[in-house]
N, C-alpha and C positions, 0 to 999 in steps of 0.2 A: 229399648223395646226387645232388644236378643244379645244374646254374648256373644262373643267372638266364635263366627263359623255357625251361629245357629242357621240363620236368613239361610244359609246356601245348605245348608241340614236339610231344612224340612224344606226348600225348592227341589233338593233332590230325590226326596221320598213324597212329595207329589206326583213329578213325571212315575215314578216307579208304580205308583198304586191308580193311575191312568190308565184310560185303556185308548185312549187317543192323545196325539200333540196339543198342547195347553199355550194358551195366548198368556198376556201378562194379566190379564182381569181375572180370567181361572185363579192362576197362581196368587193374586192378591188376593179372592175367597178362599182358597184352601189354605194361605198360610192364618188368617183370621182364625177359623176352622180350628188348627190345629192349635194355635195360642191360648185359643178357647175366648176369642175376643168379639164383640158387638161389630157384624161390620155395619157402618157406617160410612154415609160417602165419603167424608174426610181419612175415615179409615183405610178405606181402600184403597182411595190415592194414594196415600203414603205409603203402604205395603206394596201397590204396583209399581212405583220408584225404587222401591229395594230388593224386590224380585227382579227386575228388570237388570237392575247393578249385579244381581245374582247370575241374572240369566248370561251379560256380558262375559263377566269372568270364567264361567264356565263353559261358555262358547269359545271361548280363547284356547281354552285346556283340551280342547276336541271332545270334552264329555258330553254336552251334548249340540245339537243342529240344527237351523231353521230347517222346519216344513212345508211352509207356504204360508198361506196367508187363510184367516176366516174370518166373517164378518169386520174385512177391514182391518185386523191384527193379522200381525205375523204369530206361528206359532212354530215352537219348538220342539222335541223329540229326543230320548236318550240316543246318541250315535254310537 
């Protein structure tokens, strides 16, 4: 579904085009969005699992930082 480094591409040019910290549900419609893909429940799940793998490793690297929490998710923020 992406080539290498896309998924953490276009997770990182969501938060940037954001104007608030983005849960992983966000992040699963925006990368749909931007794939140009149907979302779909099944869809979403599977993009929320790979953004989420996005969000990890990149939370690792100090790019970006949990914010807190909204409806239940945590959400993230460029640091």
């Amino acid at each position: 579904m992406f080539r290498q480094g896309e998924c953490q591409r276009l997770v990182l040019e969501s938060f940037r085009d954001a104007p608030q910290p983005l849960s992983a549900a966000h992040l699963a419609e925006a990368l749909a969005e931007r794939k140009g893909l149907e979302a779909t429940p099944a869809l979403i799940e599977q993009l929320r699992k790979r953004a989420l793998g996005a969000v990890r490793r990149l939370t690792g690297k100090g790019v970006i930082a949990a914010a807190g929490t909204a409806a239940g998710e945590t959400t993230w923020h460029v640091a």
